[in-house]
C-alpha positions in Angstrom: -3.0 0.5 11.8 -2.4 0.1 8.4 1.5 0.5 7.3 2.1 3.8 5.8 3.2 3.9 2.2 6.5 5.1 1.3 6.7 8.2 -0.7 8.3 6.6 -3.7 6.4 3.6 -5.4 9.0 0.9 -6.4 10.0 0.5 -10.0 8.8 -2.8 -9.8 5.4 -1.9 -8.4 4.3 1.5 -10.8 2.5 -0.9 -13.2 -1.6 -1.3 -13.6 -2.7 -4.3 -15.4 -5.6 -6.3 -16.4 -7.1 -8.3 -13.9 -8.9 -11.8 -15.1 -12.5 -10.7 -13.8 -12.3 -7.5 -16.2 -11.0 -5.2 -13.8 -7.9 -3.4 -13.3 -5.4 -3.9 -11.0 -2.9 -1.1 -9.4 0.8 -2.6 -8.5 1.4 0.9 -6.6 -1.2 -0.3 -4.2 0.8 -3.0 -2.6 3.5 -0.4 -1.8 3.9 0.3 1.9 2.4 -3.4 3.0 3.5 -7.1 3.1 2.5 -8.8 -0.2 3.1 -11.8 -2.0 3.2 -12.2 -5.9 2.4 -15.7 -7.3 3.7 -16.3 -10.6 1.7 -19.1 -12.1 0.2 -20.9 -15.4 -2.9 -22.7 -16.0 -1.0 -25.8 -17.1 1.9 -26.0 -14.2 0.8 -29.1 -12.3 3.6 -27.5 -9.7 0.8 -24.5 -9.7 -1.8 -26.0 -9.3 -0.4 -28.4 -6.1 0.4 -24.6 -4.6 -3.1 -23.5 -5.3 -4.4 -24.7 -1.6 -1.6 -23.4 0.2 -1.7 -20.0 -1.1 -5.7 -19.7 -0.5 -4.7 -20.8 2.9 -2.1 -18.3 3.4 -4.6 -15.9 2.3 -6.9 -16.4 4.3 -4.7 -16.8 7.3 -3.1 -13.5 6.8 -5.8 -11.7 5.6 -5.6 -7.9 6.4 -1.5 -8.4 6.6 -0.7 -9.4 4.0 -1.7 -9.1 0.5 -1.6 -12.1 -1.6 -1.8 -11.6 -5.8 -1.8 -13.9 -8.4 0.4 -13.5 -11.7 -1.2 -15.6 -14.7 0.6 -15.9 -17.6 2.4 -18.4 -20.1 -1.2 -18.6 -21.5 -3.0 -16.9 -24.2 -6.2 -18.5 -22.6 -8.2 -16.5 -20.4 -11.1 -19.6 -19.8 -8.0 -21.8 -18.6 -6.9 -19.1 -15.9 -10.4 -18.9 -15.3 -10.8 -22.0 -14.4 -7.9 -22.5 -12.7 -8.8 -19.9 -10.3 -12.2 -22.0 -9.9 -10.4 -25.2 -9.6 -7.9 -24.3 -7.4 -10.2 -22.6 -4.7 -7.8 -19.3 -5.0 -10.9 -16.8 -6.1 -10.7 -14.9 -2.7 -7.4 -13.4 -3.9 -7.3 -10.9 -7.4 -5.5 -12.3 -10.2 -3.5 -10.5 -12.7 -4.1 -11.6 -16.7 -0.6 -11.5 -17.5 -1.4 -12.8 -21.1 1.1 -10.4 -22.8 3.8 -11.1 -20.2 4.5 -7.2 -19.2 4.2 -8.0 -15.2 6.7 -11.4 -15.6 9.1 -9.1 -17.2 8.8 -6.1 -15.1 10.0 -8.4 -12.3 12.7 -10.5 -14.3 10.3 -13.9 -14.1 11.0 -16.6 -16.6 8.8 -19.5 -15.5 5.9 -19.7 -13.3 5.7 -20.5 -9.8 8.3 -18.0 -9.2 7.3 -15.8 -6.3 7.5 -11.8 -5.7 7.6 -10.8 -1.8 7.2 -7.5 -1.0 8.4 -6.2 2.6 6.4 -3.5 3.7 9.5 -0.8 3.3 8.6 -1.5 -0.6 11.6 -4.1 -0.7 11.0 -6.5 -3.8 12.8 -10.0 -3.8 12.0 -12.5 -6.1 12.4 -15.9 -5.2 12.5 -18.7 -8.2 10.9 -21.8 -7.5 9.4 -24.5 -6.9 9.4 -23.7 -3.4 8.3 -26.0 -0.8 5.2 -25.2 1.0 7.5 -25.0 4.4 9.4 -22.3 2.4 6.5 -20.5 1.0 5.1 -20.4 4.6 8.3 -19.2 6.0 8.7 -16.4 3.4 5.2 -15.0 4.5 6.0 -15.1 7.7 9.1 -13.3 7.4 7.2 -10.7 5.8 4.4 -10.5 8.9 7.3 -10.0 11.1 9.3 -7.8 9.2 
């Protein structure tokens, strides 16, 4: 059974934004469930090392926990494109932070920051580089949580 959503979306949550395939993506609908936030830039060769772990992740916790990426630092959209390509991380939706309104909603300066979000809505942003030990560790937290 799906967690149920609290009755107040978190500041850092109430935000829609593009996605990078064209659609639209609602912050308010991670509220209420485990989620990770992946900061990341085309160009971060510590991104791009991350990419495999975090399609992994995804795919291991599929259906507990919901795994976003954040791309921004770039006005390119064919370099997050392809990124996403390169990277094997298309299973997951990726925000097109080009104007930088999502890094700033949750205080990130630099990519490969993360956002975790604990299903009571709690937000903690963790700066990085993280080790992929860490990164595992966080998620895990939030599964058991």
């Amino acid at each position: 059974m799906p967690p149920t959503p609290p009755s107040e979306v978190p500041e850092e949550l109430d935000f829609t934004a593009p996605t990078i395939d064209g659609g639209t993506f609602d912050g308010a609908s991670l509220a209420g469930r485990p989620a990770v936030l992946w900061f990341w830039a085309p160009w971060c060769p510590v991104c791009q090392r991350e990419a495999s772990l975090i399609a992994e992740l995804a795919d291991r916790y599929a259906g507990r926990v919901e795994f976003v990426g954040v791309a921004g630092l770039s006005g390119d959209l064919g370099a997050m494109e392809s990124f996403v390509a390169d990277g094997g991380v298309g299973g997951i939706a990726h925000i097109d932070d080009r104007d930088g309104e999502v890094y700033t909603r949750f205080g990130v300066t630099q990519q490969y920051d993360f956002g975790f979000v604990s299903a009571d809505g709690t937000v903690e942003v963790v700066r990085g580089p993280l080790e992929h030990d860490e990164i595992a560790a966080e998620v895990e937290r939030l599964v058991a949580d």
